[in-house]
PyMOL Python script that loads the backbone (N, CA, C, O; Angstrom):
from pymol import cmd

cmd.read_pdbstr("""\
ATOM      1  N   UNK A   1     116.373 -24.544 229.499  1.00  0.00           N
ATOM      2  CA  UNK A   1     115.511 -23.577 230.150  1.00  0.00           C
ATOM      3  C   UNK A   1     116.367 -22.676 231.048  1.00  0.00           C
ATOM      4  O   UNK A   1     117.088 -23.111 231.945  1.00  0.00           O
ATOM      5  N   UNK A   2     116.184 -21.013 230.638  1.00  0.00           N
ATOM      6  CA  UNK A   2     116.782 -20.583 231.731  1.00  0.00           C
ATOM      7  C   UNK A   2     116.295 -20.892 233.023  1.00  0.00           C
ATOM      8  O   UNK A   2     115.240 -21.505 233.191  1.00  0.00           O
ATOM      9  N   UNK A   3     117.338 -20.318 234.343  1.00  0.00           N
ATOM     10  CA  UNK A   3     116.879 -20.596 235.515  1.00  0.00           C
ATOM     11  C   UNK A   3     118.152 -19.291 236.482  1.00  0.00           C
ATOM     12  O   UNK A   3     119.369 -19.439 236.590  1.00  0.00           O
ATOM     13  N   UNK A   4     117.250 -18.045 237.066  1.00  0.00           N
ATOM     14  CA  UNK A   4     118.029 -17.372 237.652  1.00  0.00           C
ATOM     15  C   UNK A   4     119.473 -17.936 238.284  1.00  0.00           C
ATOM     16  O   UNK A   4     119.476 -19.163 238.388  1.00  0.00           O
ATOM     17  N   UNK A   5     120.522 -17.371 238.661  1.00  0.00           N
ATOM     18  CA  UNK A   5     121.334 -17.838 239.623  1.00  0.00           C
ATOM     19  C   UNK A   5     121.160 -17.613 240.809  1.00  0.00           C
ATOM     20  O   UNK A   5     121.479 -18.582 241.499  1.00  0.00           O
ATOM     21  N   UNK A   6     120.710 -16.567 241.493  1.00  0.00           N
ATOM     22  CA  UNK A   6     120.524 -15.837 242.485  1.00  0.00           C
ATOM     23  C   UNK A   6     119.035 -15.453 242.533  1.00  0.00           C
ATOM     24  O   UNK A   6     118.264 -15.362 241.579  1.00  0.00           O
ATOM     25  N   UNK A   7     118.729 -15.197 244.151  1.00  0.00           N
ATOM     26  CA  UNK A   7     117.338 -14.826 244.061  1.00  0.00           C
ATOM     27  C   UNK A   7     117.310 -13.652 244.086  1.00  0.00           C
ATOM     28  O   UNK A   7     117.957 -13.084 244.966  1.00  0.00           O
ATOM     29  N   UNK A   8     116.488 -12.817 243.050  1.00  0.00           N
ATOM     30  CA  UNK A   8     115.703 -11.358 242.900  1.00  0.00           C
ATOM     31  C   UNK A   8     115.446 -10.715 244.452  1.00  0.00           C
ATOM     32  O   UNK A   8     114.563 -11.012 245.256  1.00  0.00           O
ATOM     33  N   UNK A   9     116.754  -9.532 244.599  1.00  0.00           N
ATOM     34  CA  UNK A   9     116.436  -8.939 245.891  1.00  0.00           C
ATOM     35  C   UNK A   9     115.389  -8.071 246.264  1.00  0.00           C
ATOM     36  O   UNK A   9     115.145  -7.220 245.408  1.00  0.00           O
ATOM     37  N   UNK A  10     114.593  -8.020 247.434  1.00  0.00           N
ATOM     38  CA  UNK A  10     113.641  -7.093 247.939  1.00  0.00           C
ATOM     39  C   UNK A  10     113.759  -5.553 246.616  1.00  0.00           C
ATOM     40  O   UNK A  10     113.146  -4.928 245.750  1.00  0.00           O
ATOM     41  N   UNK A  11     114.705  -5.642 247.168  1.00  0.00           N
ATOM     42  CA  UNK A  11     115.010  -3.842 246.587  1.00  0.00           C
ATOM     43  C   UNK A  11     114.960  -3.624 245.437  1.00  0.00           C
ATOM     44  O   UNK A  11     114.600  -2.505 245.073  1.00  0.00           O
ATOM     45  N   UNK A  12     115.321  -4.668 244.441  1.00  0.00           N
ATOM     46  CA  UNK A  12     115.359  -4.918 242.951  1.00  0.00           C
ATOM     47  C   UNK A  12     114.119  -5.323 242.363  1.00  0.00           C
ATOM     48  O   UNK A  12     114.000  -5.527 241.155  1.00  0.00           O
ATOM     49  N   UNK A  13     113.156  -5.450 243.230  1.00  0.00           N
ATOM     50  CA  UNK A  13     112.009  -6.103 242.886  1.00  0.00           C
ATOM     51  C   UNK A  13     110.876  -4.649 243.490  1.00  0.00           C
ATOM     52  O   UNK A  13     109.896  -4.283 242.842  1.00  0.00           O
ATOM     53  N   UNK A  14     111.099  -4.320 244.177  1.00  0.00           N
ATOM     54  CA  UNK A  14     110.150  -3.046 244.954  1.00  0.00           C
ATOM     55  C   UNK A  14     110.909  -1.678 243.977  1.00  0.00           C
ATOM     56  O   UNK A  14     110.151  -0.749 243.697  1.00  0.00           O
ATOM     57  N   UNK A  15     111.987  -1.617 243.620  1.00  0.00           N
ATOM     58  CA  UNK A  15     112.687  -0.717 242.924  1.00  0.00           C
ATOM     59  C   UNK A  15     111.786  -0.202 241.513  1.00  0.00           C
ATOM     60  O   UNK A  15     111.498   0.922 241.103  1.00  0.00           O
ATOM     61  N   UNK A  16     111.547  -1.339 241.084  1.00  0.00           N
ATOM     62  CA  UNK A  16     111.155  -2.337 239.407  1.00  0.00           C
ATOM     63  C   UNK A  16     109.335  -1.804 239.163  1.00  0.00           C
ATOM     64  O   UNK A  16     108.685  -1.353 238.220  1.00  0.00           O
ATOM     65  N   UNK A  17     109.026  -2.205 240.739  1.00  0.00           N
ATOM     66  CA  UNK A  17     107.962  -2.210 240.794  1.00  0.00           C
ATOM     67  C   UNK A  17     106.967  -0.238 241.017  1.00  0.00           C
ATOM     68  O   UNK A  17     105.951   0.354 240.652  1.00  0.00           O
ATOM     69  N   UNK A  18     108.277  -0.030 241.894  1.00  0.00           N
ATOM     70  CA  UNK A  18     107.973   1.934 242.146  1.00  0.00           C
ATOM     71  C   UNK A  18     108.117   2.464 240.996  1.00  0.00           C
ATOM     72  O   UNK A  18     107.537   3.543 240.871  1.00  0.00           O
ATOM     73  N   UNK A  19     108.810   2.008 239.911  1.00  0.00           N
ATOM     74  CA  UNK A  19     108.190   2.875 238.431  1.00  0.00           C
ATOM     75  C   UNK A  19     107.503   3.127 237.611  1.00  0.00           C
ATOM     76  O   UNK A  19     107.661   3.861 236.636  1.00  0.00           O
ATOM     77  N   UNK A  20     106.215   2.212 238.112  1.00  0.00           N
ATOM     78  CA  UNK A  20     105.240   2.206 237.860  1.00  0.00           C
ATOM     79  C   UNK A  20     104.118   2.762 238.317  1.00  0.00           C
ATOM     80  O   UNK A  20     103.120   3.085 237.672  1.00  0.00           O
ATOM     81  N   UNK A  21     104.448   2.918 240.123  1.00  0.00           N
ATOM     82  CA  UNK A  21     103.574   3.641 241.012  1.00  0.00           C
ATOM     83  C   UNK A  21     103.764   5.290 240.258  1.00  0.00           C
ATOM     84  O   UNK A  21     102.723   5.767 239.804  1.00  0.00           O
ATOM     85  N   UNK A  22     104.319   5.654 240.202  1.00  0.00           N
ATOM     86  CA  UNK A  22     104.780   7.378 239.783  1.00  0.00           C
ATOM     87  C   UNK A  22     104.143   7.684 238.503  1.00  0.00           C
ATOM     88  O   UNK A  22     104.396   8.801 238.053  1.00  0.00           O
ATOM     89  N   UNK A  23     103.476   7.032 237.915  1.00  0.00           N
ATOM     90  CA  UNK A  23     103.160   7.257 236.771  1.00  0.00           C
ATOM     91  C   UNK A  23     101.440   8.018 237.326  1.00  0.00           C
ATOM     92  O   UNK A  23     100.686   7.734 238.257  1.00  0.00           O
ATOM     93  N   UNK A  24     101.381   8.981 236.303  1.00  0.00           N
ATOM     94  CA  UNK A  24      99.936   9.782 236.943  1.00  0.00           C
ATOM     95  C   UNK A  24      98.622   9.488 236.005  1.00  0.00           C
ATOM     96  O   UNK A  24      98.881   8.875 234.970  1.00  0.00           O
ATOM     97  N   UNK A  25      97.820   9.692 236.133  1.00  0.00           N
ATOM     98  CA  UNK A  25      96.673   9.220 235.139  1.00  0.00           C
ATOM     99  C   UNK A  25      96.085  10.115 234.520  1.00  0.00           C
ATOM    100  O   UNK A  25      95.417  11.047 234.968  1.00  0.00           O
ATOM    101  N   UNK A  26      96.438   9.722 232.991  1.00  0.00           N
ATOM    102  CA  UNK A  26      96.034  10.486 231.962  1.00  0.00           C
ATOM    103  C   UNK A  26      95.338  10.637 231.281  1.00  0.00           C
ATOM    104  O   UNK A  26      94.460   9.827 231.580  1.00  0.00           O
ATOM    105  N   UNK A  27      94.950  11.301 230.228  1.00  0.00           N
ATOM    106  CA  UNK A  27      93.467  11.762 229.595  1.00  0.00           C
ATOM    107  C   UNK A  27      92.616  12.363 230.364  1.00  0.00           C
ATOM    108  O   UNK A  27      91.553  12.610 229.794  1.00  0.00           O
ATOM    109  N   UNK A  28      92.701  12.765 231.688  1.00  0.00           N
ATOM    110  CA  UNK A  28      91.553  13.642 232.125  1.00  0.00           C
ATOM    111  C   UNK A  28      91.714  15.062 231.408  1.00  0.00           C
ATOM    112  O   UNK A  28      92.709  15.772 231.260  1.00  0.00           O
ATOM    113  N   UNK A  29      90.099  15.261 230.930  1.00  0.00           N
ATOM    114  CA  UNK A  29      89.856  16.232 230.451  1.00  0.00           C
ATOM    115  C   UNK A  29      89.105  17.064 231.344  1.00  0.00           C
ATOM    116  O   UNK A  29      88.772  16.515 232.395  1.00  0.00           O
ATOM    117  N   UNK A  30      88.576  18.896 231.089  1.00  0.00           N
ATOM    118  CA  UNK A  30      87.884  19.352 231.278  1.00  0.00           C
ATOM    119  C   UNK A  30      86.605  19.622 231.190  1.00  0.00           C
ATOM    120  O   UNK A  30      86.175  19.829 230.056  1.00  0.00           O
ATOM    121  N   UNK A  31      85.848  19.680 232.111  1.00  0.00           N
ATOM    122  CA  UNK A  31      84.291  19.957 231.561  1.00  0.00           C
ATOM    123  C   UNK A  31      83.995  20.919 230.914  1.00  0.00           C
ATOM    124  O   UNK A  31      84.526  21.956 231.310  1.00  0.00           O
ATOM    125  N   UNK A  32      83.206  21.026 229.871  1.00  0.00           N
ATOM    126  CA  UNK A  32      82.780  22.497 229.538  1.00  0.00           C
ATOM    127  C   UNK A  32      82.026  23.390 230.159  1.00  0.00           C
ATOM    128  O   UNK A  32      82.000  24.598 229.920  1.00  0.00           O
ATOM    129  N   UNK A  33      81.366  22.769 231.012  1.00  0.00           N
ATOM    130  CA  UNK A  33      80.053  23.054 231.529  1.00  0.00           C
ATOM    131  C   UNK A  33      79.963  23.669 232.970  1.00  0.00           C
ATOM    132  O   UNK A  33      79.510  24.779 233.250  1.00  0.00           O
ATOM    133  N   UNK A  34      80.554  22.605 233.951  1.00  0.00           N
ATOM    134  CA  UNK A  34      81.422  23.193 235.191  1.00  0.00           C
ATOM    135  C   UNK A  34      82.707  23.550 235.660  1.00  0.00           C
ATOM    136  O   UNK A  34      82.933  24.178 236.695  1.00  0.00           O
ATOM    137  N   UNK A  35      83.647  23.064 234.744  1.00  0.00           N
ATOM    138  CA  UNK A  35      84.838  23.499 234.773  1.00  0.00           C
ATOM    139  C   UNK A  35      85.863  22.422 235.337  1.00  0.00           C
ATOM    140  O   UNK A  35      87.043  22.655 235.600  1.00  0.00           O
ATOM    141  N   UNK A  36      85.234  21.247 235.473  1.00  0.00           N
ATOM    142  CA  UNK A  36      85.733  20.278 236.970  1.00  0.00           C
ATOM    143  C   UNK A  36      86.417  19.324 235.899  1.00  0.00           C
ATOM    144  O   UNK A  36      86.156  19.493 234.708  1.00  0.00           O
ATOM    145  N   UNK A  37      87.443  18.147 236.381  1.00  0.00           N
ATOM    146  CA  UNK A  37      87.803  17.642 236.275  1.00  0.00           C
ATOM    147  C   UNK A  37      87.341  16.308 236.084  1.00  0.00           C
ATOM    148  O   UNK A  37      86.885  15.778 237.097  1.00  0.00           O
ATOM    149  N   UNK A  38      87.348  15.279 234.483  1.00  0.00           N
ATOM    150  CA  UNK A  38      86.368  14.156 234.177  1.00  0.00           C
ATOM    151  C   UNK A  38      87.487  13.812 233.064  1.00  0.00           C
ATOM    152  O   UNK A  38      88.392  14.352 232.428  1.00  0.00           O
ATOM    153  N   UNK A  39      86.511  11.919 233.326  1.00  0.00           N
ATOM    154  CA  UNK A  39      87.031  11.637 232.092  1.00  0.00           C
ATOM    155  C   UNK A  39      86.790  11.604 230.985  1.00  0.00           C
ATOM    156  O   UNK A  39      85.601  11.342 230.804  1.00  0.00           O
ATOM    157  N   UNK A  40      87.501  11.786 229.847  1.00  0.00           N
ATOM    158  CA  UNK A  40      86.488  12.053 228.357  1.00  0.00           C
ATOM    159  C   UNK A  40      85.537  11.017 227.522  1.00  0.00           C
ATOM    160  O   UNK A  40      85.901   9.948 227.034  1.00  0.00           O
ATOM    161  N   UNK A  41      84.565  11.445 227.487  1.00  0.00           N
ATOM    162  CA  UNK A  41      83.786  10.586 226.723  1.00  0.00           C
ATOM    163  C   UNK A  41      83.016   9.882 227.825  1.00  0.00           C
ATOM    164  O   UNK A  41      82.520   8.763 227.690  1.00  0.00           O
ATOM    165  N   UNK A  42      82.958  10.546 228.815  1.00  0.00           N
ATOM    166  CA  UNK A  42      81.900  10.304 229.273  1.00  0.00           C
ATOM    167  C   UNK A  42      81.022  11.457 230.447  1.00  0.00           C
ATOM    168  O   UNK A  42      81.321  12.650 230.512  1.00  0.00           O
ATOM    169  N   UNK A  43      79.972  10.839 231.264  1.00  0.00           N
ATOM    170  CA  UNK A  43      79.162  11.836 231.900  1.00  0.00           C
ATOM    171  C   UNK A  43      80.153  12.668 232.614  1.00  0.00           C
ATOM    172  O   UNK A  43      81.287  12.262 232.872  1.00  0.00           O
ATOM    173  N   UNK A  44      79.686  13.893 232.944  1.00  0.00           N
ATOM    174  CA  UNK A  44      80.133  14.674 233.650  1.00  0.00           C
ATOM    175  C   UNK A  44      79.714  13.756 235.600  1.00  0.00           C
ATOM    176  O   UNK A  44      78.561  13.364 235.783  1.00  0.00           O
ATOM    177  N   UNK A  45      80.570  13.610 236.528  1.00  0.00           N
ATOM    178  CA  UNK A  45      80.203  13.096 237.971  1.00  0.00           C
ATOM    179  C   UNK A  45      79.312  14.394 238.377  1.00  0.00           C
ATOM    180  O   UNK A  45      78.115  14.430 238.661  1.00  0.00           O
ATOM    181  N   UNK A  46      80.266  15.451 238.317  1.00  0.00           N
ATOM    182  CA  UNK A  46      79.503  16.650 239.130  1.00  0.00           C
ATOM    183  C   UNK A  46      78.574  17.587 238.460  1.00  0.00           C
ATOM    184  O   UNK A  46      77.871  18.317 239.158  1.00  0.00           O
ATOM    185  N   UNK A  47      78.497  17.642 236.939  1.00  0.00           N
ATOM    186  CA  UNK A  47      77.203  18.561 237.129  1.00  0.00           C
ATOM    187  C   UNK A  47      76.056  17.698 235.910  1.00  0.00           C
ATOM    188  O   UNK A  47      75.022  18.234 235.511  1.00  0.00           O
ATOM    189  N   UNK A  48      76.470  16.436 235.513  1.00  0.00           N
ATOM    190  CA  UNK A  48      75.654  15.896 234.404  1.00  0.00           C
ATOM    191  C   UNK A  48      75.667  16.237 233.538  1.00  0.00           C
ATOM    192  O   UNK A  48      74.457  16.339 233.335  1.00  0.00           O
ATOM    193  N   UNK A  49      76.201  16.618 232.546  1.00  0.00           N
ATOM    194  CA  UNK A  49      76.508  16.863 231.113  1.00  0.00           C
ATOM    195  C   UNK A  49      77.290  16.561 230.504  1.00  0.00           C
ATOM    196  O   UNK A  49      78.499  16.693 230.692  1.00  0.00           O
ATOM    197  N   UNK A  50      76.629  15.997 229.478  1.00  0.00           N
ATOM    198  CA  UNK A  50      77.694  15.363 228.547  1.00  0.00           C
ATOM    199  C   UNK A  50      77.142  15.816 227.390  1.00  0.00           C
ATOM    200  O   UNK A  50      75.928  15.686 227.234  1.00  0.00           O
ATOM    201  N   UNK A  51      78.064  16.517 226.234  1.00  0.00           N
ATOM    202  CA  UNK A  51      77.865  17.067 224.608  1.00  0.00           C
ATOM    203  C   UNK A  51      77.154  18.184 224.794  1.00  0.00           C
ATOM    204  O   UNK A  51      76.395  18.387 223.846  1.00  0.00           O
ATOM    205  N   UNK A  52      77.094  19.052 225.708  1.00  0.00           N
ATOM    206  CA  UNK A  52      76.215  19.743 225.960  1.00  0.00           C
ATOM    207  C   UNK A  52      74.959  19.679 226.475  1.00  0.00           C
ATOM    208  O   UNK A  52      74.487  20.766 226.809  1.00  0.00           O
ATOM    209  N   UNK A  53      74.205  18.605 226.653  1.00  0.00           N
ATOM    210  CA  UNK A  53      73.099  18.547 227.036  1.00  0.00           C
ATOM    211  C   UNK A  53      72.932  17.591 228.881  1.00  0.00           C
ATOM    212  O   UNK A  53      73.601  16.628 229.256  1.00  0.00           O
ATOM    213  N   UNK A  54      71.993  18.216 229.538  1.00  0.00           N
ATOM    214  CA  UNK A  54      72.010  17.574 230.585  1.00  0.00           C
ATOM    215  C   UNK A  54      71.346  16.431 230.614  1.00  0.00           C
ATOM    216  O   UNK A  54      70.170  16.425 230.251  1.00  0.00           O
ATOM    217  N   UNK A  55      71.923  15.351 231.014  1.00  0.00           N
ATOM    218  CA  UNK A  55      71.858  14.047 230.505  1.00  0.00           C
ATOM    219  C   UNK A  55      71.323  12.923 232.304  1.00  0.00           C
ATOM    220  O   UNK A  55      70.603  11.946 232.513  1.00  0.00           O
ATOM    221  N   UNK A  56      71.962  13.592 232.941  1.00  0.00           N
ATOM    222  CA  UNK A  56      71.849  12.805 234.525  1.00  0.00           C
ATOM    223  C   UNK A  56      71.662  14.288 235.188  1.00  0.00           C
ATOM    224  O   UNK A  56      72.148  15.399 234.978  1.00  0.00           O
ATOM    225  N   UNK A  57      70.552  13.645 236.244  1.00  0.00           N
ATOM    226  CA  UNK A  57      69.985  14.896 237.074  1.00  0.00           C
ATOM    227  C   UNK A  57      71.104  14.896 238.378  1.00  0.00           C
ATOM    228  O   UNK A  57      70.930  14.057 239.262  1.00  0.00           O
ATOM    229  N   UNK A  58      72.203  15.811 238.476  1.00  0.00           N
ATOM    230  CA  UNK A  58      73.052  15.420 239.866  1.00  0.00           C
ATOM    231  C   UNK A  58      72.736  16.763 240.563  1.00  0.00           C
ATOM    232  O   UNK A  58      72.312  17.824 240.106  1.00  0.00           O
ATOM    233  N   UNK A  59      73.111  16.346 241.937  1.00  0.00           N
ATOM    234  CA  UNK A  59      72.471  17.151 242.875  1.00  0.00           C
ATOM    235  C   UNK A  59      73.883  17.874 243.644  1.00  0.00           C
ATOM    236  O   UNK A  59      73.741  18.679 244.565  1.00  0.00           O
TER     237      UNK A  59
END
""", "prot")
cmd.dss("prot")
cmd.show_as("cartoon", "prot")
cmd.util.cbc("prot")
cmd.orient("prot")
């Protein structure tokens, strides 16, 4: 069985771990409808539409 020699430093481990933080989140699409920013395939948050039709009454 392996078994490190040394223990995994702070920095090598928070280093490892920040390349993952930087990564941005993808697939947001555009609305057609209001123009705003959503994710696809589903309701619109800000104006309720989804496929064209108004689907949730938002205020």
């Amino acid at each position: 069985m392996a078994v490190p020699k040394r223990k995994t430093s702070k920095a090598k481990t928070s280093g490892r771990k920040a390349a993952n933080m930087k990564k941005s989140v993808t697939g947001v699409s555009i609305c057609p409808q209001c123009h705003e920013a959503k994710l696809p395939h589903r309701v619109c948050p800000n104006c309720g539409y989804y496929d064209g039709q108004d689907v949730v009454n938002a205020e």
